[in-house]
Structure formats: structure tokens, C-alpha cells
C-alpha positions in Angstrom: -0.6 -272.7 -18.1 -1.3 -272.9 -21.7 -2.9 -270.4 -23.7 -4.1 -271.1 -27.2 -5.1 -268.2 -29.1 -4.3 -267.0 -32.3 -3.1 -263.3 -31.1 1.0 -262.7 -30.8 1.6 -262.9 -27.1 2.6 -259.5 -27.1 -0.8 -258.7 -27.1 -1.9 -260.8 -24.8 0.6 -259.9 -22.1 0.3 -255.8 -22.5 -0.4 -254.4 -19.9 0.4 -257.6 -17.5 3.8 -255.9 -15.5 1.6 -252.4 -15.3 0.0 -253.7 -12.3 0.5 -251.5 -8.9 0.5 -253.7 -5.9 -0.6 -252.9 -2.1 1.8 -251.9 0.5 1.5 -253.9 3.7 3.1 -253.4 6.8 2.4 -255.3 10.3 1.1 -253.1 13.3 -0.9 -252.7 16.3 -4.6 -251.8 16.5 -5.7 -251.5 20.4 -2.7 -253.9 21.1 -4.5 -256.2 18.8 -1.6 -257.4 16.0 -2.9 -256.8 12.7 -2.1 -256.5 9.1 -2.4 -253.0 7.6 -2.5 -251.5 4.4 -1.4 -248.3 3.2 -4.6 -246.2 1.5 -4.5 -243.2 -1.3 -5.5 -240.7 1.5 -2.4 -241.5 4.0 -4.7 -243.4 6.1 -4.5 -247.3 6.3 -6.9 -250.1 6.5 -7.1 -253.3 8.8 -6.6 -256.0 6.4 -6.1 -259.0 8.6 -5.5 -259.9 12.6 -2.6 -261.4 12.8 -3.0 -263.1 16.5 -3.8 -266.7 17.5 -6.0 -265.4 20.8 -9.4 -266.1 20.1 -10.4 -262.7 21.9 -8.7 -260.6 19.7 -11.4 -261.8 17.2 -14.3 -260.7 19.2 -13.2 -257.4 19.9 -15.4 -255.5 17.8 -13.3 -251.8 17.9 -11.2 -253.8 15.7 -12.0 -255.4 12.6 -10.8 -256.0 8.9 -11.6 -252.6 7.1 -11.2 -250.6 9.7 -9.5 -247.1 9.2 -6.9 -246.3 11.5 
């Protein structure tokens, strides 16, 4: 990527490495596989199903942003 600007690219990169990322971690929701991320509050959130079964998608106790 190019990035023409006038600004010293010190200032244009501060702040970039500051970033906090999510924690994931792989699990099981109702035997369902999913993808889960940790929250502030210790609690963690659905994020994604990880399973090819096509009934694991229509299970509706189980869904991306659920709280578990």
C-alpha cells in the first residue's frame, strides 16, 4: 500500500501497534463445536460454529452471540 501524505509517518502510524486483539478459543456449545470469545465480564460469546452438519445450524439454543 502506498500512502502519500505530507505528515512524517510517525504520525501516521501512532497508535497502530496499541491495538488489543480478541482471545479465541475453540469449544462446545450443546455438543455443537463452536468458536468462542473471551468477554470483559469472564463470560464468552459464540462467535462462529465450527461444524460441517447442517443441523447444527438450525439448532436455535445455539447461535453466534450467544453468551455462555
Amino acid at each position: 500500500m502506498i500512502l502519500w501524505t505530507p505528515l512524517a509517518p510517525e504520525q501516521v502510524l501512532q497508535g497502530f501497534d496499541d491495538n488489543s486483539y480478541p482471545s479465541y478459543e475453540t469449544g462446545e456449545v450443546d455438543g455443537i463445536p463452536v468458536l468462542l470469545e473471551k468477554a470483559e465480564n469472564g463470560q464468552r460469546r459464540v462467535v462462529r460454529i465450527n461444524s460441517s452438519d447442517p443441523a447444527h445450524f438450525l439448532n436455535q439454543g445455539v447461535y453466534p452471540g450467544l453468551l455462555t
